[in-house]
C-alpha positions as CSV (number, residue, x, y, z in Angstrom):
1,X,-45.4,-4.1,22.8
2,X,-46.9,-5.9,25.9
3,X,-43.8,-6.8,28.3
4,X,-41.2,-5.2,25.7
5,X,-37.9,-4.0,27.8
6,X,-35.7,-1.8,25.8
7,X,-32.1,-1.4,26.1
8,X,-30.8,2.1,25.6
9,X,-27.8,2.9,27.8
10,X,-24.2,1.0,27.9
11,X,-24.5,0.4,31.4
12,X,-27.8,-1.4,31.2
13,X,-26.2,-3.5,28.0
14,X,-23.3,-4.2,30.6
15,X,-25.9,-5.5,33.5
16,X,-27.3,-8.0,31.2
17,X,-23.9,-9.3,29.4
18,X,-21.6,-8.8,32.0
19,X,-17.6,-8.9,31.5
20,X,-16.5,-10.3,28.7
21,X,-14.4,-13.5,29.2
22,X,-10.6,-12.9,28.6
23,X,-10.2,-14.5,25.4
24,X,-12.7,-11.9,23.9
25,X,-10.1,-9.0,25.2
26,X,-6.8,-10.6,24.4
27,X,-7.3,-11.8,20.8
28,X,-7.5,-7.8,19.7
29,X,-4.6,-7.3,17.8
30,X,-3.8,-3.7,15.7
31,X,-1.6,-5.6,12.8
32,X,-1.8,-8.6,11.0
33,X,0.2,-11.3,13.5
34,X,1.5,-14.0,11.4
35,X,-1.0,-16.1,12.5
36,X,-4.2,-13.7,11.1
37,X,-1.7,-13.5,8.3
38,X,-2.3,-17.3,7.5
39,X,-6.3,-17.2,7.8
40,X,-6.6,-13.5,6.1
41,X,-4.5,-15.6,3.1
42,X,-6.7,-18.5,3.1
43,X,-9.7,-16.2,2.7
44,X,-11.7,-15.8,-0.7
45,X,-14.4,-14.0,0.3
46,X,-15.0,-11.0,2.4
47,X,-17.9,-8.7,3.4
48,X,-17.0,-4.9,3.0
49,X,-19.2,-2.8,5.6
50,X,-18.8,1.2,5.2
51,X,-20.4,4.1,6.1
52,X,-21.6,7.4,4.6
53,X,-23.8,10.2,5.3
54,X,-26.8,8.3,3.5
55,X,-26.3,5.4,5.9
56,X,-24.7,2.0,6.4
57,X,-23.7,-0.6,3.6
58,X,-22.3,-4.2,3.5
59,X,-20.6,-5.5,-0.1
60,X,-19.7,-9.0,-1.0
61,X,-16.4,-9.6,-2.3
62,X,-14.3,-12.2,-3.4
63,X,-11.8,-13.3,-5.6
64,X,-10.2,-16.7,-7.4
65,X,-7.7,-16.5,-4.6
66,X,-6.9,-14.4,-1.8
67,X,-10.1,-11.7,-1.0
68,X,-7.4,-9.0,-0.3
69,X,-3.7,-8.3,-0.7
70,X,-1.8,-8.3,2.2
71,X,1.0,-5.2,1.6
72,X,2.6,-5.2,5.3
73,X,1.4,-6.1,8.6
74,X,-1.2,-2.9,8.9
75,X,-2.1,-2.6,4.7
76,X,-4.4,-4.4,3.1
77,X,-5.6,-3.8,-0.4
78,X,-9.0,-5.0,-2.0
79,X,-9.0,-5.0,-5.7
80,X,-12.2,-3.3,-7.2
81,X,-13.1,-6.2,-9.9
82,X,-16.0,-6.4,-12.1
83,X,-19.4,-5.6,-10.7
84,X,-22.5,-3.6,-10.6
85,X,-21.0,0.1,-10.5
86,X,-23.1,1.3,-8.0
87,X,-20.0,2.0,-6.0
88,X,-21.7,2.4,-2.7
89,X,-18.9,1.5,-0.7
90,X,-16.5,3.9,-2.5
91,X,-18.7,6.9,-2.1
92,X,-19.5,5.9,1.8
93,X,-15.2,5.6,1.9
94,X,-14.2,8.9,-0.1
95,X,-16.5,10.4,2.5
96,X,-15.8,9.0,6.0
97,X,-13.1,5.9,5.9
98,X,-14.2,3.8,8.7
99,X,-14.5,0.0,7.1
100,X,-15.0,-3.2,8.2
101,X,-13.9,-6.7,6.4
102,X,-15.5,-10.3,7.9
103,X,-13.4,-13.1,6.1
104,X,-15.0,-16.2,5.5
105,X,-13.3,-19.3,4.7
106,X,-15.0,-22.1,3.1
107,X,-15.3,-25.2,5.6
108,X,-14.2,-23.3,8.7
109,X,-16.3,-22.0,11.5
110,X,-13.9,-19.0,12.0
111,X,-14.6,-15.5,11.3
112,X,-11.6,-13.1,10.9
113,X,-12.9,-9.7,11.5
114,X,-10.7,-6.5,10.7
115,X,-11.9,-2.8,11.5
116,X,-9.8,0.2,9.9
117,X,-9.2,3.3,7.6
118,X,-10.0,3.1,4.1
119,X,-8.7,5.0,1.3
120,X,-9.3,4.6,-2.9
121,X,-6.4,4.5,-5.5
122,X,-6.7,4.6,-9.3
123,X,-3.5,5.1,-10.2
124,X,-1.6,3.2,-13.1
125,X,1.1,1.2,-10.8
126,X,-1.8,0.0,-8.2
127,X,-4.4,-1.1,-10.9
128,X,-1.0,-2.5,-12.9
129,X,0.0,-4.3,-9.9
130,X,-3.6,-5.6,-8.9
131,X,-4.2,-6.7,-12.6
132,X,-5.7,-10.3,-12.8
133,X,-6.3,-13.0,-15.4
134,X,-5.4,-9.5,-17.9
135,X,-8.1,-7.3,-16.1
136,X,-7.4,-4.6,-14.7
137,X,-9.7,-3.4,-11.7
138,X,-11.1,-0.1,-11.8
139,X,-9.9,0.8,-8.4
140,X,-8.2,-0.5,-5.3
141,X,-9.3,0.2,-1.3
142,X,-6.4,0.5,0.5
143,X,-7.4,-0.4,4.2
144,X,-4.9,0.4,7.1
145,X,-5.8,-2.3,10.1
146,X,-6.9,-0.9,13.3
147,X,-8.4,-3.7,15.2
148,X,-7.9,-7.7,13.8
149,X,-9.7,-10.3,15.7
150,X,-11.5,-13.8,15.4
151,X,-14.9,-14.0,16.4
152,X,-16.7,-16.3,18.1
153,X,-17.9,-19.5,15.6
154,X,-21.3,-20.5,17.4
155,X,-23.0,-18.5,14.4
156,X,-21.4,-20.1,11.3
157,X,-21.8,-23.6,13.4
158,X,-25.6,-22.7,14.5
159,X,-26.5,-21.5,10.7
160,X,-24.4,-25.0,9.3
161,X,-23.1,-22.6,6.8
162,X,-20.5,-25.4,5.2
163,X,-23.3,-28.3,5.2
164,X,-23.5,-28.5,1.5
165,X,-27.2,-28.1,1.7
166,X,-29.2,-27.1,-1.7
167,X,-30.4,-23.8,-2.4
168,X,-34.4,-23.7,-1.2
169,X,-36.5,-24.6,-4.1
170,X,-39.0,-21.9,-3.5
171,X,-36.5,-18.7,-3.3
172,X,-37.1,-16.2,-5.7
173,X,-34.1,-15.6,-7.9
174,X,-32.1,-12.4,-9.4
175,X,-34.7,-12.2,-12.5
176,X,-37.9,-12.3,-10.6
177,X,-36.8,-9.6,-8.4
178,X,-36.2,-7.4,-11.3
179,X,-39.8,-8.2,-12.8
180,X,-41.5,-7.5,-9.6
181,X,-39.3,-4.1,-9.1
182,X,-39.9,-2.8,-12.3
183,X,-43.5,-4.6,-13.4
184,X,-41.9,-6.9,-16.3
185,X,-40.2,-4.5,-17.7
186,X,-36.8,-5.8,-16.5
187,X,-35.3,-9.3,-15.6
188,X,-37.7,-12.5,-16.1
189,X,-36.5,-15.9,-16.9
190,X,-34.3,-14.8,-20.0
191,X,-32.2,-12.7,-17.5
192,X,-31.6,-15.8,-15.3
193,X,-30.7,-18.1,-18.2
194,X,-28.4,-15.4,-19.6
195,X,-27.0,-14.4,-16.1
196,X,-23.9,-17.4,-16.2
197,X,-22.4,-16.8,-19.3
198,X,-23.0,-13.0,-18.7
199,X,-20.7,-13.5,-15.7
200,X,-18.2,-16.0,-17.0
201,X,-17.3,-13.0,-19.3
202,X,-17.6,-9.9,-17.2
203,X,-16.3,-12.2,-14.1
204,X,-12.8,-9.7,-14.1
């Protein structure tokens, strides 16, 4: 590419940033403060990132409530519910335990960002304890915080994230992606118009 500079080394990524501005450094916390307390508890969605020998991989998850129960300042636990059963960021986490949570809350340009260890439970008391609406999840991820931290909100504020726009007419959804993957022979409309009530009872 004509004019292309590539950026390979930290100390040439350091030469074009610079130092990061104080607020960046000091905001690092190891443990839930009370205050990430509050926005980690106001959070019903999260984005799971986790790694395995296969590669990267970044999950949606979210809940009717809190994303994730907090058990001290330094545990949180995220309830496997209902879903797919690929389980790609299970195997990536019984294999190296590295995560990575991003909390979004609805209406608020703030990201809460939370780097750790990772670990999967099945036993009876944890999927007991972690039962909801009389379902039981399959598994929990126990996370042990390492680094907690806001992140800058120029990207939810740039993308308008909380605008309340509508959903692009022209996107193609869940059930044409299956036809195209699979020439016909799964998805369609019929998946689409069965996909609500399929979720509303599978949703736990």
């Amino acid at each position: 590419m004509t004019g292309a500079v590539k950026i390979d080394t930290e100390a040439a990524l350091d030469a074009l940033y610079g130092t990061p501005k104080a607020p960046s450094l000091v905001k690092v916390s190891d443990h839930l403060t009370p205050e990430y307390r509050a926005w980690v508890e106001a959070a019903p969605f999260v984005a799971l990132a986790t790694v395995g020998p296969e590669g990267l991989d970044c999950s949606p998850r979210g809940d009717d409530g809190m994303a994730v129960t907090i058990e001290d300042a330094r545990t949180l636990v995220l309830p496997d519910r209902r879903g797919n059963d690929r389980i790609d960021s299970l195997r990536n986490v019984v294999r190296d335990p590295r995560v990575a949570l991003m909390f979004l809350i609805p209406g608020s340009p703030t990201v809460i960002r939370v780097n750790g260890l990772g670990a999967v439970y099945a036993g009876a008391d944890d999927l007991a304890r972690y039962a909801h609406r009389g379902a039981q999840p399959r598994s929990i991820l126990r996370i042990t915080t390492r680094e907690v931290y806001f992140q800058c909100a120029r990207a939810v504020m740039r993308a308008g994230l909380w605008s309340g726009r509508a959903v692009p007419e022209n996107l193609p959804s869940p059930g044409d992606i299956l036809a195209a993957q699979t020439d016909g022979n799964v998805g369609g409309p019929q998946y689409d118009a069965d996909w609500p009530e399929r979720a509303a009872k599978t949703m736990w």
